[in-house]
C-alpha positions in Angstrom: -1.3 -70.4 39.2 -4.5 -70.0 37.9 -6.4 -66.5 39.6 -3.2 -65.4 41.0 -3.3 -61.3 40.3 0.4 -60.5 38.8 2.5 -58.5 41.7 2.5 -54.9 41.5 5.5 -53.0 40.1 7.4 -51.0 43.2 8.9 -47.7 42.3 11.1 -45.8 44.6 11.4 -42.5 44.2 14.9 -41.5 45.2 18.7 -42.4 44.6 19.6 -43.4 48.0 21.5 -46.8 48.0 20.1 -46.9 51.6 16.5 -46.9 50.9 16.7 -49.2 48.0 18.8 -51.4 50.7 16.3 -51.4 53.5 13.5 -52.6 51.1 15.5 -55.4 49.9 16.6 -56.8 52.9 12.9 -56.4 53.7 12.2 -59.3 50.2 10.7 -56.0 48.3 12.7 -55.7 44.7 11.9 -51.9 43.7 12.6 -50.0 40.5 14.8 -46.8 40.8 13.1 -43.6 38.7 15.1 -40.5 41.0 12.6 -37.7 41.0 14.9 -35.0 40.0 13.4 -32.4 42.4 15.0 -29.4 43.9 15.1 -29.7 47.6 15.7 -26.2 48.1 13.0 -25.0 46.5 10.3 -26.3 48.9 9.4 -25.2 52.4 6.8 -26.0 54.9 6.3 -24.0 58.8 7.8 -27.3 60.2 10.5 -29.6 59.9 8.0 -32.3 60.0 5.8 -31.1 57.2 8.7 -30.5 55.0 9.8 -33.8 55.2 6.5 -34.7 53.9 6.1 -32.5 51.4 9.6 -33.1 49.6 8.5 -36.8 49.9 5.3 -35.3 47.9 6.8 -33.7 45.6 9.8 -36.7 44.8 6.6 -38.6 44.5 4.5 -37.0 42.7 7.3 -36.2 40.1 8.2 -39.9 39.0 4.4 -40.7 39.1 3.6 -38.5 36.6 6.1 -39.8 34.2 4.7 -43.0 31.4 7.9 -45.4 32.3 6.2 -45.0 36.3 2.5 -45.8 34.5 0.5 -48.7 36.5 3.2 -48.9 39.2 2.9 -48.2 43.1 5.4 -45.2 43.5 7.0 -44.5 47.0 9.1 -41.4 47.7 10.6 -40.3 50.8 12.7 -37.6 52.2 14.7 -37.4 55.3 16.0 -33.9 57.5 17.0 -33.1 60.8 15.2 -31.4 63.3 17.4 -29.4 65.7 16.3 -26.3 68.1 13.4 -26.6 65.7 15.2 -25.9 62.2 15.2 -28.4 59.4 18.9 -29.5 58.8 19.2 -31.6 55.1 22.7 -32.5 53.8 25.5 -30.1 54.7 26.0 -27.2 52.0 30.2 -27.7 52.2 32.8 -29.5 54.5 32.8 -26.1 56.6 29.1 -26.6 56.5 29.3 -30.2 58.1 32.1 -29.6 60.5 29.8 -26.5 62.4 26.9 -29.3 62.5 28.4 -32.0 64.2 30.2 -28.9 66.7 26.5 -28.2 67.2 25.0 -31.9 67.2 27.6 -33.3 70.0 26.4 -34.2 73.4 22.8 -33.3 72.3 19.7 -34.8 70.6 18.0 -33.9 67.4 14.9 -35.7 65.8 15.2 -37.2 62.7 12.2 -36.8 60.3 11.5 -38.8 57.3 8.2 -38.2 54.8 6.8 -41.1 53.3 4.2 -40.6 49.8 2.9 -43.3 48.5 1.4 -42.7 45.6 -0.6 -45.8 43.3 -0.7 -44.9 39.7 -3.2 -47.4 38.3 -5.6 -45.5 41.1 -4.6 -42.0 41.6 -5.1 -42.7 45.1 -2.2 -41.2 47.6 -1.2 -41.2 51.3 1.6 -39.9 52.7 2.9 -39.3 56.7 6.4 -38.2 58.4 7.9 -41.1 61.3 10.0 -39.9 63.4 13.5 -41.1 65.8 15.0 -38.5 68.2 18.8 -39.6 68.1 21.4 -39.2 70.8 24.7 -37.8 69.4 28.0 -38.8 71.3 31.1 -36.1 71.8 33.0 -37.0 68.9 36.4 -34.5 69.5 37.4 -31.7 66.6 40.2 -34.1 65.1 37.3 -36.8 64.9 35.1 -34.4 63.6 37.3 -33.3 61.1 38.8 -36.8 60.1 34.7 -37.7 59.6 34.0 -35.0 57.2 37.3 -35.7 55.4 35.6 -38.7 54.2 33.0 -36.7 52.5 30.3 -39.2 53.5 28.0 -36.6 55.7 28.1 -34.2 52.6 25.5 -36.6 50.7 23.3 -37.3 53.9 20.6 -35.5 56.4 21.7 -34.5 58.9 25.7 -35.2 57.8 25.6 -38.2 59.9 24.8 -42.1 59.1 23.6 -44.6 61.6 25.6 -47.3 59.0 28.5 -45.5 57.9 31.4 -44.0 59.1 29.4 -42.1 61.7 27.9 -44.9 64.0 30.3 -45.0 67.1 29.5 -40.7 67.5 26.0 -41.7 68.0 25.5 -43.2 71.2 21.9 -44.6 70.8 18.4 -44.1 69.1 14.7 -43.7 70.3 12.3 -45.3 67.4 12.5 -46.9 64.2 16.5 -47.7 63.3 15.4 -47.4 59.3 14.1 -44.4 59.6 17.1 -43.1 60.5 18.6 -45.1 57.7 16.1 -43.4 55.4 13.1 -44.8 55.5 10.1 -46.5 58.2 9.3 -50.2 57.0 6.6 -49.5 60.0 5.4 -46.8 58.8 5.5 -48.0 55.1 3.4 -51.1 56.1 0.5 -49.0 57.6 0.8 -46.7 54.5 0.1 -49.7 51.8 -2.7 -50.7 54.5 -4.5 -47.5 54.1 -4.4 -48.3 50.1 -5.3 -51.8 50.7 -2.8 -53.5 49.8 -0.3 -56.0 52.5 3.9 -55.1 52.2 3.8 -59.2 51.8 1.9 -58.9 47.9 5.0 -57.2 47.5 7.2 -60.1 48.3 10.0 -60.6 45.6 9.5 -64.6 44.8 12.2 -66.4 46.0 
């Protein structure tokens, strides 16, 4: 149709088959570009912030590539807050198995930056949401028959709210996708401070 401004190119920042899930069951068809940065390499004084700032920096690493040129470029990174330490994925097995013998019966808060960065602009803003999640009392044979899988070596936290994990979590206070791996909320309130509305970015049917 005539004056009808072409839809924006969506770029997510990150290899998780979650994210790129919770987008397009949300109508939004995004391109992958994975950052390539080293997790490890960044800190920040709180769990919060560094979830931020690695969302920054995956960001802020695809933007500045030419095949990223024009496009609106979201990255986002997820960790777990518990007794105020970040927890990202599990180094090992052993690793994973010592979490979830420190996660049961307790609550820890997961934290997930959001960057939004728009390349045809320069302009950026970026936020952490938050969901404090209730782990169940999964026993030691669980616990080990869970990490056997190797599904919470490849995750925050070493736990999934839609994997193999679910029934050790007995409930969640706040956004379900952040837990997943990303805020559609928060998102939304992101492309409004760029002035933009998540529905311009409506894959047609």
């Amino acid at each position: 149709m005539a004056g009808m401004t072409p839809q924006r190119r969506l770029v997510l920042a990150s290899q998780s088959p979650a994210r790129l899930g919770l987008l397009k069951a949300a109508g939004l068809r995004p391109e992958v570009i994975v950052s390539g940065v080293d997790e490890d390499a960044l800190t920040a004084p709180t769990p919060a912030e560094l979830a931020r700032v690695l969302a920054e920096a995956k960001a802020d690493a695809v933007a500045a590539r030419p095949e990223a040129a024009g496009a609106l470029v979201v990255g986002c990174d997820s960790v777990l807050e518990l007794d105020g330490q970040a927890l990202g994925k599990p180094d090992d097995a052993e690793d994973a198995i010592a979490r979830w013998k420190s996660m049961r019966g307790r609550s820890g808060i997961l934290r997930t930056g959001h960057c939004i960065i728009d390349t045809a602009t320069g302009r950026r803003v970026s936020a952490t949401a938050s969901t404090t999640v209730r782990f169940g009392e999964p026993s030691d044979a669980e616990i080990a028959a869970y990490v056997a899988t190797g599904e919470p070596l490849y995750v925050a936290g070493a736990f999934t709210l839609d994997g193999r994990s679910a029934p050790f979590i007995e409930g969640i206070d706040g956004d379900h996708g952040n837990v997943i791996g990303l805020s559609l909320p928060l998102l939304r309130k992101l492309l409004a401070e760029l002035g933009m509305s998540i529905t311009e970015l409506w894959a047609s049917a």
